[in-house]
N, C-alpha and C positions, 0 to 999 in steps of 0.2 A: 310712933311717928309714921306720918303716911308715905309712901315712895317716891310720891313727887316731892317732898320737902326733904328726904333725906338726899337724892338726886342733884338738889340746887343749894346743899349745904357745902360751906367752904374745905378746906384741905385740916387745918385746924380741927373744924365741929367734928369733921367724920372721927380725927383721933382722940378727942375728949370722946365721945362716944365709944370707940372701940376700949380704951383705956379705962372706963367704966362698965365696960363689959356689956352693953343697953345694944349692943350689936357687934359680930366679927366681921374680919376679913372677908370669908365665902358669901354672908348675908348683903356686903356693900357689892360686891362682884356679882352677885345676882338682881340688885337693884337697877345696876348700870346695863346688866347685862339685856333686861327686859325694855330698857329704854331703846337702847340699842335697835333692840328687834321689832320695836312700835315705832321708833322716828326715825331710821334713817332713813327710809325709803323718801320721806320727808324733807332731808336735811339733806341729804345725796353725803352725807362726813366722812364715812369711813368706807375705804377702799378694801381693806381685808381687815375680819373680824380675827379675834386670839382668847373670847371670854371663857372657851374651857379651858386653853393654858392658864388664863389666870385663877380660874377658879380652882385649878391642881394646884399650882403656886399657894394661894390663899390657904389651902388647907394644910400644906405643909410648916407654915410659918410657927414657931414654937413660940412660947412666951419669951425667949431671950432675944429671938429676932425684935418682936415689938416693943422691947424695951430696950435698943439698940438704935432706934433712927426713929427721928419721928413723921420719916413719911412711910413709916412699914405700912403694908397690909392695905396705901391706899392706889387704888387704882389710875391710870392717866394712857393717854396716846401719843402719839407718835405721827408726823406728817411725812407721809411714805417716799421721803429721800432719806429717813434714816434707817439706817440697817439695822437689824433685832435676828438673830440667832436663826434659822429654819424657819423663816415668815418671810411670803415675797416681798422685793424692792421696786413696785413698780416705775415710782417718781412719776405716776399720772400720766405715762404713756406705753403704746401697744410695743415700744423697744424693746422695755423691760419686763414683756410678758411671763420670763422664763426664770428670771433672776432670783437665785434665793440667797440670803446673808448664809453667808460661812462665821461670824463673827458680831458681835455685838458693835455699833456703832459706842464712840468714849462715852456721851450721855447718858445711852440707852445701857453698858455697860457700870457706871456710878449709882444709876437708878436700880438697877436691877440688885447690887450689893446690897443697895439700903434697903432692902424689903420691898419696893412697891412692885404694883401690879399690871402689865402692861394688857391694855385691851385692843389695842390693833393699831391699825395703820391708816392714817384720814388724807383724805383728799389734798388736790390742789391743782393748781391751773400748772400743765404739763412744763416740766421739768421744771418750775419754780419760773416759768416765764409769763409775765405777766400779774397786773396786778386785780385785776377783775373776779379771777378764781375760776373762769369758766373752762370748762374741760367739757371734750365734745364725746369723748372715752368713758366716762365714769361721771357724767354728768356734773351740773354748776349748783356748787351750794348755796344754801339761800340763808337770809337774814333773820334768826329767829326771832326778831321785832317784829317782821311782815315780810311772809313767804313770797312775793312779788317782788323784793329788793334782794340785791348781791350782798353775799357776804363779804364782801373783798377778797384781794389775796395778796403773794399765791398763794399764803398759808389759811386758805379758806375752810377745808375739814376742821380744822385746829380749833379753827372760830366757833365755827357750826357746832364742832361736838361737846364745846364748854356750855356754848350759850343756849345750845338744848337741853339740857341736862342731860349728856349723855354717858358727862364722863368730868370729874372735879377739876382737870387742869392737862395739859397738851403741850406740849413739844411744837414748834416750827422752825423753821428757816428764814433770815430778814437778808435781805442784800440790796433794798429798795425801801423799806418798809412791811415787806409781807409777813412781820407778826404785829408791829404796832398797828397799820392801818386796821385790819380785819378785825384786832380787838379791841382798838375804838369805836369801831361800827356796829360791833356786836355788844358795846357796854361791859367791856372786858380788860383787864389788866395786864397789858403787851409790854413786856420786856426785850431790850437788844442788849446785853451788855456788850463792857468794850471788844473792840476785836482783837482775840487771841485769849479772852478769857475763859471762854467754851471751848474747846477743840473741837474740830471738825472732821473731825474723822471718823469713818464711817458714814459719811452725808456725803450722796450723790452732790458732787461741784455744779453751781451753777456759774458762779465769776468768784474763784480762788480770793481776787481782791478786795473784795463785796462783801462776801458771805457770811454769813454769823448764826449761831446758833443762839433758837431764840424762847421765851416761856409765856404763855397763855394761863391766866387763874382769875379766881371771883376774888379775892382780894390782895393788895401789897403786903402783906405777910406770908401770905404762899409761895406769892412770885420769889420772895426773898429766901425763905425754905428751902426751895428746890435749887436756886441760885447756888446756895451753899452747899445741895449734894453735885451740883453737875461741872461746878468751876473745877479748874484745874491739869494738867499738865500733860502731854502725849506729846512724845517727840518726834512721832511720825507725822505732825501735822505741823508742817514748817512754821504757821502764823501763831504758833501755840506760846505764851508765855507764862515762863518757871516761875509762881508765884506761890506765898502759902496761902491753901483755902482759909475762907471767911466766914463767922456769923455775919451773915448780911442782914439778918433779922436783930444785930445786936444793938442799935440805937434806936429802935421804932418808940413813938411813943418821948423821942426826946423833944424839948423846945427846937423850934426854928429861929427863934430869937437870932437876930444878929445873921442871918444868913441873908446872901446879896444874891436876888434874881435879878437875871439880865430879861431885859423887854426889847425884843427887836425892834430897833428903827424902820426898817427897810423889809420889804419882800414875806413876814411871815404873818405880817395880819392886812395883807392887800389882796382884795377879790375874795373874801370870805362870805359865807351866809351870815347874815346882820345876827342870827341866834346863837350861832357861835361865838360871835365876837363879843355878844353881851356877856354869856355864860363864862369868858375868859375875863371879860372887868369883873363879874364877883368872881374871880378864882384871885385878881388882883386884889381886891379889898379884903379879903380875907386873910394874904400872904402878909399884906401889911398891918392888920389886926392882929397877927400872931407875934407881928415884931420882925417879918424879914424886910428888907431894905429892896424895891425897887431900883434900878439901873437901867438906865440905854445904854442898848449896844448898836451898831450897829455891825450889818456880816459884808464879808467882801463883798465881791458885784456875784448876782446870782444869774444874772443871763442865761449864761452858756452851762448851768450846772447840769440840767439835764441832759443832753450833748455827751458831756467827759462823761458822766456816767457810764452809758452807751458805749459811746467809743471804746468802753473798758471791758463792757461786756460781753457783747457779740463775739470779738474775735477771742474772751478765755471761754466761751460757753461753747465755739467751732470747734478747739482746742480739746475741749474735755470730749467732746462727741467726736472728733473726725475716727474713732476706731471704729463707731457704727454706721455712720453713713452708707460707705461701698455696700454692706450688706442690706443693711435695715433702714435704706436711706429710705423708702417708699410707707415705713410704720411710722415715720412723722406724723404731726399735724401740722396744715396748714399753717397755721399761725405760727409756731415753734421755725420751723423751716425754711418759712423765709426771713427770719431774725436769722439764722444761721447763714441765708443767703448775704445779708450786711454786713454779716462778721467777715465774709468774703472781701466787699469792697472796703475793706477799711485798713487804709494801706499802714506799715510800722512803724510810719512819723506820727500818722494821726495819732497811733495807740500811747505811744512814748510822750506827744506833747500831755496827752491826757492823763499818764500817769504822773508829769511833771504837775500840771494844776492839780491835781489829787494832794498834792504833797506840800503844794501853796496852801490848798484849801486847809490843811491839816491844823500847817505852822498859822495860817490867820485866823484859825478859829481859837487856838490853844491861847493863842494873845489877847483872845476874849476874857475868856477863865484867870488873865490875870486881876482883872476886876471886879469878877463876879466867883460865885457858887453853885451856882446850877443857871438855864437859861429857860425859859418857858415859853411857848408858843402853843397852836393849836395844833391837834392830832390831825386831822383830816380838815381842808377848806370848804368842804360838805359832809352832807349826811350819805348814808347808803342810796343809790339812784337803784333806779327800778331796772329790775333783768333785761337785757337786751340793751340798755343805752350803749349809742355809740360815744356821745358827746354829752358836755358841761355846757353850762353858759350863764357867766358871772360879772358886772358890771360890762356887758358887752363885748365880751372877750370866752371864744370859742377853746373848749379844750378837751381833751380826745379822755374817758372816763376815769380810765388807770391813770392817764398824768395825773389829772386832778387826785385820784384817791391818795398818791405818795408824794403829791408836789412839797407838803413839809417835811418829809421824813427821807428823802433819799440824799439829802445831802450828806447825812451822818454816818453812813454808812463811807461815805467817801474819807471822811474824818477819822472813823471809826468810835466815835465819843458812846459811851451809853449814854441809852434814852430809852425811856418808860412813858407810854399811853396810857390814861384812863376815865372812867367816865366823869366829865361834869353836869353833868344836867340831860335832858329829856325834852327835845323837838317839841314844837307845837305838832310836826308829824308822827309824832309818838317814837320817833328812833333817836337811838342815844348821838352823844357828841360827845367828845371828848380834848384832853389839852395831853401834850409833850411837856416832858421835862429831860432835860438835857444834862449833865454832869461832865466832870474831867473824868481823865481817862484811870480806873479802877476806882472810885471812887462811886460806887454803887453805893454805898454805905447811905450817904448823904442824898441820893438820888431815893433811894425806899424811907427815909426818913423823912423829908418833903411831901412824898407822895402820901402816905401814912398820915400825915397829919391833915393832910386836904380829904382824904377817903373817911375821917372821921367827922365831917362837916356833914349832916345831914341834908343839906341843901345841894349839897351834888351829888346825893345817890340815886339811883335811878330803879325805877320798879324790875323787877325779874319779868323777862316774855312771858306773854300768855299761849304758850306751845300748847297746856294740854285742854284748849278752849273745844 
């Protein structure tokens, strides 16, 4: 098999392959590793490389390792807000020039048990702020559909390094969106699950409230894979819930039959590009051909959702940073700095009414779910825009690029519900699109089942980038 195709093979093929013996651990770790060193210059992905740790790792692995997990022996990254062992933390700024993990972040920690191999640590738009990806420090990743488009973010390395084939699957950060958008835009399979089912420990804070630990893969059996090594319990991270881990992979493959998607009334299919909105009516006729049952729903008022967001984040992201500022207040960036400047004016009524609608929005969403089984919308209200936009502009109405990129995905973070992006179809502009699906809260199971069954429709698969043109 040639290296570009063993590169852009799923998390699965590499291990029917290793388990057949047709190639090991060192030989995939040197396949990633040369990608690596041909595209990132490219890709701008990864902020620090680790392929001779892993290729040490790799060689070490005995036969009882790999027949102990079945993600031994495969390689993946890391979006450098999480900690890994003696590899710096930079989190995309000159702050953290100096920072080295004493400790394994919980994920990075779970992954590392189970055999796999970590290849480094990938970009992102500085401290997780922001959803465009652009980093003035380590440069802005691009769209490996078309090097002149944003890969989104902030978990933009994440993107970049799946969607290059740089690396089978990635680790990010969502508190906005910043793994589902960026893997929608890159034709990619973005998981959130619920909050408190990752621990977040060992991940530089961007908003405590927010935050989620999140998974990037080429298909819903991977995403589901790694779910099941990294879920689970740390009680140093207050939002953490004691639950027992899961085959999350354990109903793929079942009927849909009889499951009730909710169809927004209101707010998640207004102002969309007309191809996305086609590409979600066949993702509807489909659902219904399988035997799932259509519902409207409708969501509370969405006005002001971006707003409470905000107001929630500024002042825990001033919060997590005010012990560097007096020193390192001047290794900011621009942009990071003065969002810390608004976490200033944002007095502790605003912040408290904000967490009060955080916890409306919670209880009114959950009273959706009593109707339905999962909720569907579209991933992104557009396609990847071209590097440098400032603005959208969509039935008339102006919108600053990052609103657009997470206008459908930040709400859930406020909820905390899991939701899983992935690709439905392929732009007349040659860039992927993608649709959400939404679930109750632990209830992955049902959300990678859904998704699995749509991922097997060949009419929404979408061609692999032509990177190595």
């Amino acid at each position: 098999m040639m290296t570009t195709e063993i590169a852009f093979q799923d998390i699965r093929s590499l291990r029917k392959m290793i388990d057949a013996k047709t190639i090991t651990p060192g030989e995939i770790v040197d396949v990633f590793a040369g990608r690596i060193a041909a595209y990132n210059a490219v890709s701008r992905a990864f902020i620090t490389e680790t392929t001779e740790d892993a290729a040490t790792a790799a060689a070490m692995l005995t036969h009882t390792d790999l027949a102990g997990s079945p993600l031994a022996g495969i390689p993946y990254a890391s979006k450098d807000l999480f900690d890994v062992r003696g590899v710096p933390t930079t989190a995309g700024s000159r702050v953290f020039h100096d920072r080295i993990a004493t400790e394994d972040a919980f994920a990075i920690a779970q992954l590392r048990a189970a055999g796999t191999l970590s290849l480094g640590k990938t970009n992102l738009h500085e401290f997780a702020y922001g959803a465009t990806g652009e980093n003035d420090v380590y440069g802005t990743c691009v769209n490996a559909y078309d090097p002149t488009r944003l890969a989104g973010g902030s978990s933009s390395g994440s993107a970049a390094a799946v969607a290059f084939g740089l690396v089978p699957a990635a680790l990010g950060t969502d508190t906005g969106g910043s793994v589902r958008a960026p893997a929608a835009l890159n034709g990619l399979v973005g998981l959130k699950p619920t909050i408190g089912r990752v621990p977040t420990h060992g991940v530089v804070p961007y908003c405590w409230t927010l935050d989620h630990v999140g998974i990037m893969t080429r298909t819903v059996a991977d995403g589901a894979d790694i779910l099941s090594i990294i879920a689970g319990y740390e009680p140093r991270d207050p939002a953490s819930i004691n639950l027992p881990q899961e085959n999350y992979a354990q109903d793929l493959g079942e009927s849909i039959s009889g499951l009730r998607i909710g169809i927004p009334a209101n707010f998640y299919f207004e102002r969309v590009d007309p191809e996305i909105l086609m590409a979600l009516e066949r993702v509807k006729e489909h659902l219904s051909d399988q035997g799932a049952r259509l519902v409207p729903v409708t969501f509370p008022d969405m006005e002001h959702t971006r707003t409470v967001s905000l107001t929630v984040q500024m002042p825990e992201a001033l919060s997590a940073h005010s012990a560097y500022l007096q020193d390192r207040g001047e290794l900011y960036g621009k942009d990071f700095r003065a969002g810390l400047a608004l976490g200033q004016c944002v007095l502790a009524e605003h912040y408290v009414k904000a967490k009060r609608f955080i916890e409306c929005y919670r209880q009114q969403t959950n009273a959706l779910f009593s109707d339905v089984d999962l909720i569907l919308t579209p991933a992104t209200p557009e396609i990847a825009q071209k590097l440098g936009t400032v603005k959208t502009t969509r039935d008339g109405v102006d919108e600053a690029v990052g609103n657009a990129i997470t206008r459908f995905t930040t709400f859930f973070n406020m909820t905390g519900h899991p939701a899983l992006t992935m690709p439905c179809g392929l732009h007349s502009e040659g860039l992927p699109m993608g649709l959400q699906l939404v679930g109750r809260y632990f209830e992955e199971k049902i959300l990678f089942q859904a998704a699995h069954n749509l991922e097997r429709n060949e009419a929404f698969s979408i061609p692999l980038p032509n990177v190595d043109a």
